[in-house]
C-alpha positions in Angstrom: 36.6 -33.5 -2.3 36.2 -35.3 -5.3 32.2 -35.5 -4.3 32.1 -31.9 -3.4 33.5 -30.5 -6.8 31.1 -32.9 -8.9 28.3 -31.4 -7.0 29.6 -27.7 -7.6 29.6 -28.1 -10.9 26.0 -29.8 -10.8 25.0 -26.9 -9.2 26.8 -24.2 -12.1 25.4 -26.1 -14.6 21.9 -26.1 -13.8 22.2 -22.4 -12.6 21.2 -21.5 -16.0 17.9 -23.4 -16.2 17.2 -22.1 -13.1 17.6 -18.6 -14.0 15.5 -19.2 -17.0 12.3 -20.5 -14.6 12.8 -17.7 -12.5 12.9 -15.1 -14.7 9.5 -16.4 -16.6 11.4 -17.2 -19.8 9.9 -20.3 -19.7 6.7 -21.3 -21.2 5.7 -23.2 -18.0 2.1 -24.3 -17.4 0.8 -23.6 -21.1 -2.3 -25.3 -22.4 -0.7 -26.8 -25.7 -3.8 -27.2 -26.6 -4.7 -23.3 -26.3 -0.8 -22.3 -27.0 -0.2 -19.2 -29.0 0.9 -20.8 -33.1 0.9 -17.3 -35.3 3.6 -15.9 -37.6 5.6 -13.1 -36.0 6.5 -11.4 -39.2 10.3 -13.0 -39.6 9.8 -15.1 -43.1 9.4 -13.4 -46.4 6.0 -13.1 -48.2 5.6 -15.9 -50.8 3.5 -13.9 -53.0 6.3 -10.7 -52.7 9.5 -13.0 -52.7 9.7 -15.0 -56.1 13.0 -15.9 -55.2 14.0 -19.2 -53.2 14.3 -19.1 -49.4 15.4 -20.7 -46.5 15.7 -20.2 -43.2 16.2 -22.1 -39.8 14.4 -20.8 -36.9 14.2 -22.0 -32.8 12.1 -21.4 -30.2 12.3 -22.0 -26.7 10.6 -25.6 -26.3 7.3 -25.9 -24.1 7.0 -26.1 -20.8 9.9 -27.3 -18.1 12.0 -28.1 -21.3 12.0 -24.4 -22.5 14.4 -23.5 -19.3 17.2 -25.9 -20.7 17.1 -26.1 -24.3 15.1 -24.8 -27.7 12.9 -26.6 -30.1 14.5 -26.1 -33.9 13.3 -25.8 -38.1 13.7 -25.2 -41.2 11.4 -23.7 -43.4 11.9 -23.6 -47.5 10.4 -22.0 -50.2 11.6 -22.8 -53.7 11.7 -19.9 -55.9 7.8 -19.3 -57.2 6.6 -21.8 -54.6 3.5 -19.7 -52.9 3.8 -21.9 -49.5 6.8 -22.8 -46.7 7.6 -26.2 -45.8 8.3 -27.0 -42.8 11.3 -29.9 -41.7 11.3 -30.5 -38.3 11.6 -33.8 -35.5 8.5 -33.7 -33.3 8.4 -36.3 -29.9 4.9 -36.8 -29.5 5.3 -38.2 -33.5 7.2 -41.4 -31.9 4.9 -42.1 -29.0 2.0 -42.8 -31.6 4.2 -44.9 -33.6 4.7 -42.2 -36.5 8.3 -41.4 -38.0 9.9 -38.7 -35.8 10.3 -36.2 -38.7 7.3 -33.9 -39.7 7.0 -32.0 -43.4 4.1 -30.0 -43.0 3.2 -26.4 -44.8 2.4 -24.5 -41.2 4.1 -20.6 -40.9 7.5 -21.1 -41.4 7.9 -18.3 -38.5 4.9 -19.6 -36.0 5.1 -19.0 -32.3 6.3 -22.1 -30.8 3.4 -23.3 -28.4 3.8 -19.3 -27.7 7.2 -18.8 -27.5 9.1 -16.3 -29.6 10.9 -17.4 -32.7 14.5 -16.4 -33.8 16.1 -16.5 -37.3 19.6 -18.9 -37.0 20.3 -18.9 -40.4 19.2 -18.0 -44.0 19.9 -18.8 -47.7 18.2 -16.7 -50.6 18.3 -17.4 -54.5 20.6 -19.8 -56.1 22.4 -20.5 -52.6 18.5 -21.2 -51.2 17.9 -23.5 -54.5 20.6 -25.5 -54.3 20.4 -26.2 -50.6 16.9 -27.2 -50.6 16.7 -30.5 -52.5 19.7 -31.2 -49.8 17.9 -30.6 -46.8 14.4 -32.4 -47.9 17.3 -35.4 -48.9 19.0 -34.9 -45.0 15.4 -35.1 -43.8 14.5 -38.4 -45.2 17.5 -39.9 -44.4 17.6 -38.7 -40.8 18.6 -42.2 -39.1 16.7 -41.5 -35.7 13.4 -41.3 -37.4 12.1 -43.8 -35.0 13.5 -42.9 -31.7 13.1 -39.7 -29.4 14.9 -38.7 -26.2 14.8 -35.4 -24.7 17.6 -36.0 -22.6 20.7 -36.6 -24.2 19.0 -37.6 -27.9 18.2 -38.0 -30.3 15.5 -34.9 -30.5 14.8 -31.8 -32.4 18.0 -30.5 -31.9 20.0 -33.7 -33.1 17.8 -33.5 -36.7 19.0 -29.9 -36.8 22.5 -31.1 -36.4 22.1 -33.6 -39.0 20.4 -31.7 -41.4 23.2 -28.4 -41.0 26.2 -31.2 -42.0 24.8 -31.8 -44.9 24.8 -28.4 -45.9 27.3 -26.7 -44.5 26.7 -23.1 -46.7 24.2 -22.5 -43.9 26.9 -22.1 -41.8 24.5 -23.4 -38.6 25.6 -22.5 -35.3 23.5 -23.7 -33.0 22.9 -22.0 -29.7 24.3 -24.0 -26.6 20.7 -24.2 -25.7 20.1 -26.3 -28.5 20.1 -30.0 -25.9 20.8 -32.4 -27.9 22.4 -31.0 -30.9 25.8 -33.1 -29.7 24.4 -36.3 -30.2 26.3 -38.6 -32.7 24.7 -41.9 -31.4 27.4 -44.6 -31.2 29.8 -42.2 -33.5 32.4 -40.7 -31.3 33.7 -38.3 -34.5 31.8 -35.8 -36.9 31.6 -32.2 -38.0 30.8 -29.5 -35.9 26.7 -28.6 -37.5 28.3 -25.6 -38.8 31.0 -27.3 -41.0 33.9 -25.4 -39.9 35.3 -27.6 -37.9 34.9 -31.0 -35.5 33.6 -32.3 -32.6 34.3 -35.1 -30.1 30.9 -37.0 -28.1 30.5 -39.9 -25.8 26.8 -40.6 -26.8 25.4 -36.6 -26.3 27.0 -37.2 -22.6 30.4 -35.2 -22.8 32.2 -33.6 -25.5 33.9 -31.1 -26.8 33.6 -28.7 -30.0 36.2 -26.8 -31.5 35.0 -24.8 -34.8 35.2 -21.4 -36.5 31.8 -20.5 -36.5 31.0 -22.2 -33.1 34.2 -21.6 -31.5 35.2 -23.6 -28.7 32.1 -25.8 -27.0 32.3 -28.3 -23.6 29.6 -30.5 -23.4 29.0 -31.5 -19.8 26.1 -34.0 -19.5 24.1 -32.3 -22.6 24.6 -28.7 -21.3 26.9 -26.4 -23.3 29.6 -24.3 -22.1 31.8 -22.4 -24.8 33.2 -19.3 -26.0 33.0 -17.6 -29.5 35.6 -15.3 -30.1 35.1 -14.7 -33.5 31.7 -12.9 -32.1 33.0 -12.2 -28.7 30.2 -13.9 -27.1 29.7 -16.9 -24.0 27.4 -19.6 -24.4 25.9 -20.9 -21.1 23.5 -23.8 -20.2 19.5 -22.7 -19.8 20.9 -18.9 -20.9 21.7 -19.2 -24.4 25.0 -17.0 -25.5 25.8 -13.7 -23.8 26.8 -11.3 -26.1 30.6 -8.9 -25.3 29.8 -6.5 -27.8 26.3 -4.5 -28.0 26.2 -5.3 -32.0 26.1 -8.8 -31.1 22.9 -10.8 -31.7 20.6 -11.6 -29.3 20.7 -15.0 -27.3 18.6 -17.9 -28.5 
């Protein structure tokens, strides 16, 4: 019995994913090397916005990974500045022996290995000033520069995490498709990304998140389950959240 219910929820869990290959979602068998990189039109114009920006963006993440979880960034402008730079944790970056964490000045809103950015989050003027110093600060001190895991962490997602404690105006909620964003390492304790409220982890395995923003989150081996009453919304594995209400954003 015992047996049979582990495998039923196995089988619910990847569901999602699955859905996600089927219905094409998925960037699956893309030439990286040929992959679609422009700007989609989401970031402000340097030379028309003198003010400071910042936003954080995802995309679904190439290939087989795409159908369970999203690659994040954040992209920065301080005011005047007439280029974006990019934070981000890229895998590939580890497997050559170089730190995890890229700062590069490539569109802030580029198609990720041709998959469709979305805007998370967003800071302009003096909120955008003062988080920026903050995040290039999280960035450098990211303590997984030298290791990468897609599966349970640290990745992409867990630098996002790290990053959106350490400023908590952003408000981050990231999607439940963001794998990885649950890892505390050997920490069992921390803020939820979002800063409004906490979350328990057994090494990105299980878990369980309970804040305002993100509402209530069950992490069952990486994959997200939740609810978000405050925007009447599900969050499933692979899917991303399912909006309740048709104001609602889309999933991510």
């Amino acid at each position: 019995m015992v047996l049979l219910t582990c495998l039923l929820v196995l089988v619910l869990l990847l569901a999602g994913p699955a859905f996600v290959i089927a219905s094409g979602t998925a960037t699956l068998g893309v030439d990286w090397t040929r992959a679609d990189r422009s700007p989609v039109g989401l970031a402000p114009d340097p030379a028309a916005t003198p003010e400071a920006v910042v936003q954080v963006y995802a995309a679904r993440a190439l290939s087989w990974r795409g159908a369970f979880g999203v690659h994040p960034w954040f992209a920065v402008k301080p005011a005047g500045a007439r280029a974006y730079t990019v934070y981000e944790v890229v895998g590939w970056r580890v497997y050559r022996g170089l730190p995890a964490v890229a700062v590069s000045n490539r569109d802030p809103d580029g198609r990720w290995f041709g998959a469709q950015p979305v805007v998370l989050a967003e800071l302009r003027g003096a909120a955008a000033a003062a988080a920026i110093p903050r995040i290039a600060a999280a960035a450098a001190s990211y303590p997984y520069a030298g290791e990468y895991r897609v599966w349970p962490g640290p990745n992409s997602n867990t630098f996002a995490a790290w990053v959106a404690r350490a400023v908590p105006e952003l408000r981050l909620d990231l999607p439940s498709t963001a794998l990885g964003k649950d890892y505390l390492g050997s920490g069992l304790v921390a803020r939820a990304p979002s800063g409004t409220g906490w979350q328990l982890s057994l090494f990105g395995v299980a878990g369980l998140l309970v804040a305002w923003e993100e509402g209530l989150e069950l992490n069952l081996l990486g994959l997200t389950v939740g609810v978000d009453p405050l925007d009447l919304a599900v969050k499933l594995p692979g899917v991303g959240r399912i909006a309740l209400r048709a104001d609602a954003a889309p999933p991510a």
